[in-house]
C-alpha positions as CSV (number, residue, x, y, z in Angstrom):
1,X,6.4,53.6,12.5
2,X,9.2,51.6,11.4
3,X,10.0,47.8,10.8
4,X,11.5,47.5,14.2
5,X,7.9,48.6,16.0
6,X,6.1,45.8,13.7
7,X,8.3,42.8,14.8
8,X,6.8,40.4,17.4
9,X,8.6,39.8,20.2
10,X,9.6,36.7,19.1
11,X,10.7,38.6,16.0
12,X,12.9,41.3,18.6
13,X,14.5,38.5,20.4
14,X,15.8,36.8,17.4
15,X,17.0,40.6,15.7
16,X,18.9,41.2,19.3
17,X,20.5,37.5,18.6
18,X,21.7,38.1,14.9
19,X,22.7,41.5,15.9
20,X,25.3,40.3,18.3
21,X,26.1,37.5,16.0
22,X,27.1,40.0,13.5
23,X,28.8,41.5,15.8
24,X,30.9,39.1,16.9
25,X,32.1,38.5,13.3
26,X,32.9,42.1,12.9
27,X,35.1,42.6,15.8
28,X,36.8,38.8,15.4
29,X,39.4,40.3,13.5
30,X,39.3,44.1,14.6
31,X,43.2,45.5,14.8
32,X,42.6,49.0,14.5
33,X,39.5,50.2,17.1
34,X,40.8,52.4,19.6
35,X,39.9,51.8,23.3
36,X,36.9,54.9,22.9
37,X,35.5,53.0,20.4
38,X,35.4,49.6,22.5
39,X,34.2,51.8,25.2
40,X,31.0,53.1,23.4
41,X,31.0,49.4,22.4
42,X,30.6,48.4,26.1
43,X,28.3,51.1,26.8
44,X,25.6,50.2,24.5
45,X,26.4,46.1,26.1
46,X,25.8,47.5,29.5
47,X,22.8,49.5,27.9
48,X,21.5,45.9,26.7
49,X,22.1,44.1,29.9
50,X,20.1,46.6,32.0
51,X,17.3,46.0,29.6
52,X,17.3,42.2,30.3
53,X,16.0,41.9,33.4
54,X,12.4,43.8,32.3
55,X,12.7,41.0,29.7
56,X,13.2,38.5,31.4
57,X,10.7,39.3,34.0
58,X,8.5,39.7,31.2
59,X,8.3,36.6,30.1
60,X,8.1,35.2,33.3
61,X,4.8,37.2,33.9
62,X,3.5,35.9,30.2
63,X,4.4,31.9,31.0
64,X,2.3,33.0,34.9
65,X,-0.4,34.2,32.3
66,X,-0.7,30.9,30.1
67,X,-0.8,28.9,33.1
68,X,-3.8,31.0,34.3
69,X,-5.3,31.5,31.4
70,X,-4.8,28.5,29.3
71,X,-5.1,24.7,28.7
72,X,-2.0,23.4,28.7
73,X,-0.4,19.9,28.3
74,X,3.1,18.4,27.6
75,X,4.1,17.2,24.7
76,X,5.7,13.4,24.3
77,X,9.4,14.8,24.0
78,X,9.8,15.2,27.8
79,X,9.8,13.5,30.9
80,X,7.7,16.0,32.6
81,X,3.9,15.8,32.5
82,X,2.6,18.8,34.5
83,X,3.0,22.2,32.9
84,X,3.0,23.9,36.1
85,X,5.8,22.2,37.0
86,X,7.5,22.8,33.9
87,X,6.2,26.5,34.0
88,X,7.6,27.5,37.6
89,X,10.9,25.6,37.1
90,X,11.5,27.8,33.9
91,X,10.4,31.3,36.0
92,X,13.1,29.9,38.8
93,X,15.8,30.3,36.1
94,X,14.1,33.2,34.8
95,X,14.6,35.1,37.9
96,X,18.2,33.7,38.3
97,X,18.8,35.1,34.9
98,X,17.3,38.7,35.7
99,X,20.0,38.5,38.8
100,X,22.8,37.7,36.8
101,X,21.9,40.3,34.2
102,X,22.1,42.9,36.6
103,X,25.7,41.8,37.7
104,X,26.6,41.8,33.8
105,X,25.3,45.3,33.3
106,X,27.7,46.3,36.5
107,X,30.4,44.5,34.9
108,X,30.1,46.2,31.9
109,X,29.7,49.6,32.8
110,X,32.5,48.9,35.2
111,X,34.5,48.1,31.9
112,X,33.3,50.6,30.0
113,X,34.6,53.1,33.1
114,X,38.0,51.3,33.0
115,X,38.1,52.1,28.9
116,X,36.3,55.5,28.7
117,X,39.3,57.9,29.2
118,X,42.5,55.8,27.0
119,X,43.8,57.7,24.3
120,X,45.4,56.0,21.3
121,X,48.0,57.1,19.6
122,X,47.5,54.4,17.0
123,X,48.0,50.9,16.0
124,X,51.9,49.9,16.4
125,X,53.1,48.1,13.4
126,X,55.6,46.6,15.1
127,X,58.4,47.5,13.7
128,X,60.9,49.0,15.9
129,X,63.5,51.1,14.6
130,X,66.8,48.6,14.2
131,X,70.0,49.9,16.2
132,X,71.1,51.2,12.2
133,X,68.7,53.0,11.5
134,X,69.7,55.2,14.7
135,X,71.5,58.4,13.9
């Protein structure tokens, strides 16, 4: 077993966050990846964004669960007093979410389709060759 089967699921949804993060600031500067590189990129994305919908799904089933088999109040920092309430307007978003995961995991398999076959020849330095330089 390694670390990764130990974490809560708490603990996995915070990795998947600082993952990306740390992503983000690896590619923010990125000059030289060639487009098969981006595409593998994508593919693992569209690999995550099929997964989310289970997830989210998931957690709607667990807050279902707490309201079943809890007792369960508001606290004083809201508005809202009934945790039901509270409960079925988070597993409304929750499902809107799952929906528009599975349109993210098309649009990014659909990218990674558009990127999957360019060849690079190399980054361009941009520097032409002047008209003197010409034979």
């Amino acid at each position: 077993m390694d670390d990764d089967d130990q974490l809560e699921s708490g603990g996995h949804a915070t990795a998947a966050r600082e993952h990306v993060y740390g992503f983000n600031r690896a590619t923010m500067w990125e000059r030289d990846q060639i487009p098969a590189e981006t595409s593998d990129e994508l593919a693992e994305f569209a690999d995550l964004a099929a997964a989310l919908p289970q997830a989210f799904s998931q957690l709607s089933s667990t807050l279902e669960r707490a309201l079943a088999d809890q007792v369960l109040s508001m606290d004083s920092m809201t508005d809202e007093s009934d945790p039901a309430m509270a409960i079925g307007v988070a597993r409304l978003h929750l499902e809107e979410a799952r929906g528009l995961a599975v349109d993210l995991h098309k649009h990014l398999n659909a990218a990674r389709n558009a990127t999957a076959h360019i060849i690079s020849q190399g980054v361009d330095d941009g520097q032409e060759s002047m008209p003197w330089d010409q034979p």
